[in-house]
Short mmCIF file of the C-alpha atoms (twelve columns), coordinates in Angstrom:
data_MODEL
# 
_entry.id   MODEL 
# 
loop_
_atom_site.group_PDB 
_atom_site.id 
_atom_site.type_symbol 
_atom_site.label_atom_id 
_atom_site.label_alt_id 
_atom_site.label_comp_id 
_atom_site.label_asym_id 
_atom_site.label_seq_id 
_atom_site.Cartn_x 
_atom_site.Cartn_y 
_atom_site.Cartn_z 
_atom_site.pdbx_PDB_model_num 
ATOM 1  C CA . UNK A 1  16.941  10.359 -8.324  1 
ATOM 2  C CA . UNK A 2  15.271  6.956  -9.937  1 
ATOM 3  C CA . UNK A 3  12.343  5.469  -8.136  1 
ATOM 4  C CA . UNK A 4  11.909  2.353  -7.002  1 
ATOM 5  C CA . UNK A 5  8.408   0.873  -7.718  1 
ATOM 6  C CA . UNK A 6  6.471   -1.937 -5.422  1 
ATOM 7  C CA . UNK A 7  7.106   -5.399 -6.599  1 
ATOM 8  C CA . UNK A 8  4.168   -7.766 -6.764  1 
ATOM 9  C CA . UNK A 9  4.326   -8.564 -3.169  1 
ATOM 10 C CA . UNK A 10 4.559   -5.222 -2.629  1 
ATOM 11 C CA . UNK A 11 1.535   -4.692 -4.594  1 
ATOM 12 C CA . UNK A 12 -0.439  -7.739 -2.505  1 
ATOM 13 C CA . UNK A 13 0.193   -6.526 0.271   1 
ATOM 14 C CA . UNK A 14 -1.243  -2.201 -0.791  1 
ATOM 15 C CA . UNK A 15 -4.825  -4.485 -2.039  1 
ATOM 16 C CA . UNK A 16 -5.396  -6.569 1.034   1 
ATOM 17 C CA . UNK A 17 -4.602  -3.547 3.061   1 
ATOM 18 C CA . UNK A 18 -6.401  -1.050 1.527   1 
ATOM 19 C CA . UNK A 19 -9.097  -3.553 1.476   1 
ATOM 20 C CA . UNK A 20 -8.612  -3.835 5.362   1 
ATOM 21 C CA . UNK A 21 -9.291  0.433  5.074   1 
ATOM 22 C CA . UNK A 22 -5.614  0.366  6.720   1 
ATOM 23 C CA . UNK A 23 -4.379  4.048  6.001   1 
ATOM 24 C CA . UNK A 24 -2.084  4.377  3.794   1 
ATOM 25 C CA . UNK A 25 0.545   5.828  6.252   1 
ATOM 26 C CA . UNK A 26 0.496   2.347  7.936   1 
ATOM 27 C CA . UNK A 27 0.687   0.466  4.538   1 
ATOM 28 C CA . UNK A 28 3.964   2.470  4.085   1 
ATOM 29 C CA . UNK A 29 5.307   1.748  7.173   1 
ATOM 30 C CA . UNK A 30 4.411   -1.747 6.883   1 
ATOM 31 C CA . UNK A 31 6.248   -2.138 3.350   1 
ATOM 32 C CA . UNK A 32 9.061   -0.012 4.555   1 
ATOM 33 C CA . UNK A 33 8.309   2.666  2.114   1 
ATOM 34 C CA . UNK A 34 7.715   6.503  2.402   1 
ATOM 35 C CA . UNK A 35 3.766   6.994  2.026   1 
ATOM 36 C CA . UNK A 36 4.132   9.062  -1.034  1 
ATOM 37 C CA . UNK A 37 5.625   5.576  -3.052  1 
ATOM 38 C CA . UNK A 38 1.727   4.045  -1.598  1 
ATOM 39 C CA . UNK A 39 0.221   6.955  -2.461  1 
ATOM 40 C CA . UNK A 40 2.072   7.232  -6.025  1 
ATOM 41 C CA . UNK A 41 1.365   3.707  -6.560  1 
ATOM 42 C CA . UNK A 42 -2.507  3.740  -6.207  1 
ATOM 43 C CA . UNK A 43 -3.159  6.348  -8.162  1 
ATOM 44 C CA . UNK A 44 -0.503  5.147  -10.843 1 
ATOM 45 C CA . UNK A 45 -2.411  1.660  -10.703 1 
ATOM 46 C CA . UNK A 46 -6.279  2.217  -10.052 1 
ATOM 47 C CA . UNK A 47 -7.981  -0.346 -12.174 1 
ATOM 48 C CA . UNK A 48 -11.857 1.056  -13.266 1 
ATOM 49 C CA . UNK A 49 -13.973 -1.139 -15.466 1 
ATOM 50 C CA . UNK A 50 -17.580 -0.100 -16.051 1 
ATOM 51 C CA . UNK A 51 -19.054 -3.494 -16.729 1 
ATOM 52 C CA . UNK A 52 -22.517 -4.164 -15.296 1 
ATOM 53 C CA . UNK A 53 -20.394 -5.427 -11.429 1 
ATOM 54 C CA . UNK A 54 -18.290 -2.745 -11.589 1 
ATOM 55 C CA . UNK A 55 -15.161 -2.721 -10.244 1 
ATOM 56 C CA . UNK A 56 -12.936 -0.239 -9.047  1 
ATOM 57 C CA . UNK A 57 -9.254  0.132  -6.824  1 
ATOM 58 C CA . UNK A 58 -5.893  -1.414 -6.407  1 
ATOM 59 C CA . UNK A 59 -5.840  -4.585 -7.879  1 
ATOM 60 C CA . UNK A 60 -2.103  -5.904 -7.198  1 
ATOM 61 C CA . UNK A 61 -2.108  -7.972 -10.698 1 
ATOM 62 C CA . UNK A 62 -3.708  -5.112 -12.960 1 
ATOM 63 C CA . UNK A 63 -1.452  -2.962 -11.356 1 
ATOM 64 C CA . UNK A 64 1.214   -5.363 -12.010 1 
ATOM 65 C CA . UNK A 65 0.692   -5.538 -15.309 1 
ATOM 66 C CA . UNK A 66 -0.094  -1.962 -16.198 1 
ATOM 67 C CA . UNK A 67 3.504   -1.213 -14.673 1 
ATOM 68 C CA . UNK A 68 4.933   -4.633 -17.230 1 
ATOM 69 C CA . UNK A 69 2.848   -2.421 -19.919 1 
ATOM 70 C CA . UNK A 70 4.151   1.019  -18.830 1 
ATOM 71 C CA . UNK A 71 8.034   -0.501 -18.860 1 
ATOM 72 C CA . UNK A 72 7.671   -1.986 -22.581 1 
ATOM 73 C CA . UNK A 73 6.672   1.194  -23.674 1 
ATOM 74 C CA . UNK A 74 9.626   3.058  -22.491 1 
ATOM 75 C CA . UNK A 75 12.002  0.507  -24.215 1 
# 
């Protein structure tokens, strides 16, 4: 069975959420989405960069583009 992954808005709406410390059950819900697809998609799309601020999580534009970058590949 093929997978449907979050759009962009989709993705917007897991980084304010998360950001809000909603759990991820309720970001499902929210989306209309069983929590595994949340669950799936933050760990699919955690950004980590070790600069001097560093930055870690779900951001919904990396993730956007590391899914773009995942789908060329598989071309």
């Amino acid at each position: 069975m093929a997978h449907i992954e979050l759009d962009l808005r989709g993705r917007r709406a897991t980084e304010n959420t998360l950001n809000a410390k909603t759990p991820v059950s309720q970001i499902a819900t929210a989306l209309g989405r069983h929590r595994s697809t949340v669950y799936r998609e933050i760990k699919r799309n955690f950004f980590s960069d070790p600069c001097p601020q560093k930055c870690e999580g779900h951001y919904d534009v990396a993730a956007q583009l590391m899914t773009a970058d995942r789908q060329s590949n598989d071309l």
